[in-house]
Backbone bond lengths (Angstrom), bond angles and torsions (degrees), N, CA, C in turn:
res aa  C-N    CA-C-N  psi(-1)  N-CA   C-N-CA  omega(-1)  CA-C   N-CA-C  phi
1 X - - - 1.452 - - 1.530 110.79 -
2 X 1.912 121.15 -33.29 1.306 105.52 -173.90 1.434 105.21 -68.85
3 X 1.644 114.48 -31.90 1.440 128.32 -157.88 1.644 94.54 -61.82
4 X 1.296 130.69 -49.74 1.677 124.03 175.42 1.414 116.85 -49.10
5 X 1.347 97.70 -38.36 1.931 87.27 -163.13 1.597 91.85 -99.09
6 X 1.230 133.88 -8.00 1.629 122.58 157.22 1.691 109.86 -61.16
7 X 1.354 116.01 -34.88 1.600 126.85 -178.73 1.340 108.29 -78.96
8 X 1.086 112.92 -21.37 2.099 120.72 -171.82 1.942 89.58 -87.51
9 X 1.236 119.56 -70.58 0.986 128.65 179.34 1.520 114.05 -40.46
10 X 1.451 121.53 -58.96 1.958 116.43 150.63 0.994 103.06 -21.42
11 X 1.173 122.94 -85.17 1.672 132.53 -131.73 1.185 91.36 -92.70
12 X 1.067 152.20 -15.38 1.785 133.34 146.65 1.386 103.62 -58.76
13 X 0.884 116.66 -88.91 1.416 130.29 -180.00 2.285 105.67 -10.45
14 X 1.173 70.86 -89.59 1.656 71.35 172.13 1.880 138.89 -55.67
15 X 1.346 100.87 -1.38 1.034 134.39 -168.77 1.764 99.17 -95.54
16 X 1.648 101.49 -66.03 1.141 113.84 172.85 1.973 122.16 -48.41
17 X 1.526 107.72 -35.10 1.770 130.87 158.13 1.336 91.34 -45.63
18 X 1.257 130.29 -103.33 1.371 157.77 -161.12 1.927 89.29 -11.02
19 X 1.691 93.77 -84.99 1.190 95.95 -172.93 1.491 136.10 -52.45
20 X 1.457 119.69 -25.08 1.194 134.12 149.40 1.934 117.62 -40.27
21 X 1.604 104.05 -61.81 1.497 102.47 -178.54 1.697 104.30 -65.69
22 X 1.079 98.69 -42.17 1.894 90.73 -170.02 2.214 104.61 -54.31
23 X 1.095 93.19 -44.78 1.281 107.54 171.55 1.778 121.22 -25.39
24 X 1.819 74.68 -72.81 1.408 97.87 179.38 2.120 113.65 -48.72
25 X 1.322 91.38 -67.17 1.254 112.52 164.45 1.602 121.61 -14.45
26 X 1.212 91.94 -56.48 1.846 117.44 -175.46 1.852 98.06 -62.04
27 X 1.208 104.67 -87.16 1.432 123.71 -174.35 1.569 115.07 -31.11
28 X 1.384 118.99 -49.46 1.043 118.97 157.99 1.989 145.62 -79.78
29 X 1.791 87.05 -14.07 2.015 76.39 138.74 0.971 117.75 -81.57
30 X 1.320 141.52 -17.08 1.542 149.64 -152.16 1.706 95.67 -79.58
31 X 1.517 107.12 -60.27 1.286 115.79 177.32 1.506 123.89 -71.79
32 X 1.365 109.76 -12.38 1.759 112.41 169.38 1.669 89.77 -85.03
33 X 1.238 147.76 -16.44 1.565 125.69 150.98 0.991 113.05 -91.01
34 X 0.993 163.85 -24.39 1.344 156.34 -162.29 1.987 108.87 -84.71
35 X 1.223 99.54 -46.09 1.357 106.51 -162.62 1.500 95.86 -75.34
36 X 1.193 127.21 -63.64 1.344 122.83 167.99 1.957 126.30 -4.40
37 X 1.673 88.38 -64.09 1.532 81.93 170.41 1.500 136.82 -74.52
38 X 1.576 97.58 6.17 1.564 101.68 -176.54 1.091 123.58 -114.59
39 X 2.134 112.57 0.91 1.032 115.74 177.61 1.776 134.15 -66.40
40 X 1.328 102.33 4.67 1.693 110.83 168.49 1.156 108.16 -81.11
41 X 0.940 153.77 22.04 1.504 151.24 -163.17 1.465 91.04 -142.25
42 X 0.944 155.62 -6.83 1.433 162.08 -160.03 1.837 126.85 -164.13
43 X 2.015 107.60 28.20 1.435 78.95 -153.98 1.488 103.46 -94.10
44 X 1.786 112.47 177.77 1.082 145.16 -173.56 1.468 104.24 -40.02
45 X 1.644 110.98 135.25 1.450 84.12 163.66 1.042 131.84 -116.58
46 X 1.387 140.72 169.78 1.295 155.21 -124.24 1.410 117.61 -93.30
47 X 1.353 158.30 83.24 1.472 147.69 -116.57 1.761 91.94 -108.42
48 X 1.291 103.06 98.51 1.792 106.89 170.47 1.372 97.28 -57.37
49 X 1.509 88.74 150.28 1.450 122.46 176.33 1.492 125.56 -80.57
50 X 1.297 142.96 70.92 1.288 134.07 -145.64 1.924 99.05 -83.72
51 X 1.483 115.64 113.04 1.140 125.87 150.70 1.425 140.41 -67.23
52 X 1.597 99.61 92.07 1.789 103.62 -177.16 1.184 107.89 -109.82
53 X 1.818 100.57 143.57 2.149 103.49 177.75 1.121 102.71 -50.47
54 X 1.389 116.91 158.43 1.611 109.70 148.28 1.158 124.49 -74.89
55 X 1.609 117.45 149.27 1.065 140.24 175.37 1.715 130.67 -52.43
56 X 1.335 115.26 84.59 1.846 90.22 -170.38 1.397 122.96 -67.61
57 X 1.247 114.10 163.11 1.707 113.85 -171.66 1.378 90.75 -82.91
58 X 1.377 112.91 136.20 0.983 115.38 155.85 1.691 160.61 -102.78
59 X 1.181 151.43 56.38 1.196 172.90 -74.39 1.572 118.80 -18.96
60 X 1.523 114.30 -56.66 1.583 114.25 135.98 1.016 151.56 -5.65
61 X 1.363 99.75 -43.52 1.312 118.37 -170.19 1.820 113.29 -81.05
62 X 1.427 118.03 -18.15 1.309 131.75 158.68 0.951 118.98 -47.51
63 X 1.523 109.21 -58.81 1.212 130.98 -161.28 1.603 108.37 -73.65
64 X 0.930 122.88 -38.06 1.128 137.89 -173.29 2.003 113.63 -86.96
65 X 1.324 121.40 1.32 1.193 142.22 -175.05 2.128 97.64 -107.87
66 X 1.490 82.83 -46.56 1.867 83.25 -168.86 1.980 95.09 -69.41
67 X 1.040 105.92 -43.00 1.882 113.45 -175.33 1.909 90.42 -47.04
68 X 1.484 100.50 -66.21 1.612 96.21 -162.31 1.368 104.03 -47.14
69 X 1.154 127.08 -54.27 2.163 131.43 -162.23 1.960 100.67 -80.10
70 X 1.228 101.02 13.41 1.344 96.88 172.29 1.450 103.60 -97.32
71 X 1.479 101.37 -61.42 1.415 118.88 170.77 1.280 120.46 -37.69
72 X 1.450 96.09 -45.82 1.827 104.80 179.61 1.703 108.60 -61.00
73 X 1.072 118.17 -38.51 1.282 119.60 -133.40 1.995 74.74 -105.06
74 X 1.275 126.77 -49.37 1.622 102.85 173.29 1.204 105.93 -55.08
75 X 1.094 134.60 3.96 2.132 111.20 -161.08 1.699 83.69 -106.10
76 X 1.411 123.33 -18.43 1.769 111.25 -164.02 1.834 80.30 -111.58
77 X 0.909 129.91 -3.89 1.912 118.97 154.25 1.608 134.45 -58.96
């Protein structure tokens, strides 16, 4: 008798899953059409383009390139 209602209790249980994912499942193709047509009323917005000069290297900046590939180059010695 416990062994049935441990098996009743499964199979609800998992039953109750099932119908939940199919659920889920449903609602959200529903909403990959639905939402689509309503996205003009709400759209995305537009990511400006921020225009900056370039940067010149500046004299340092050599110096500071030969330090790194030195460093680099003892650590693979």
């Amino acid at each position: 008798m416990l062994m049935i209602q441990g098996l009743l209790i499964l199979t609800a249980g998992m039953g109750l899953v099932i119908v939940f994912l199919v659920t889920m499942i449903l609602v959200m193709n529903a909403s990959a059409v639905i939402i689509p047509r309503f996205n003009h009323l709400l759209p995305d917005p537009v990511a400006k383009k921020v225009n900056r000069p370039p940067v010149a290297a500046s004299a340092g900046s050599a110096d500071v390139a030969v330090a790194i590939a030195a460093v680099v180059a003892r650590q693979r010695a």
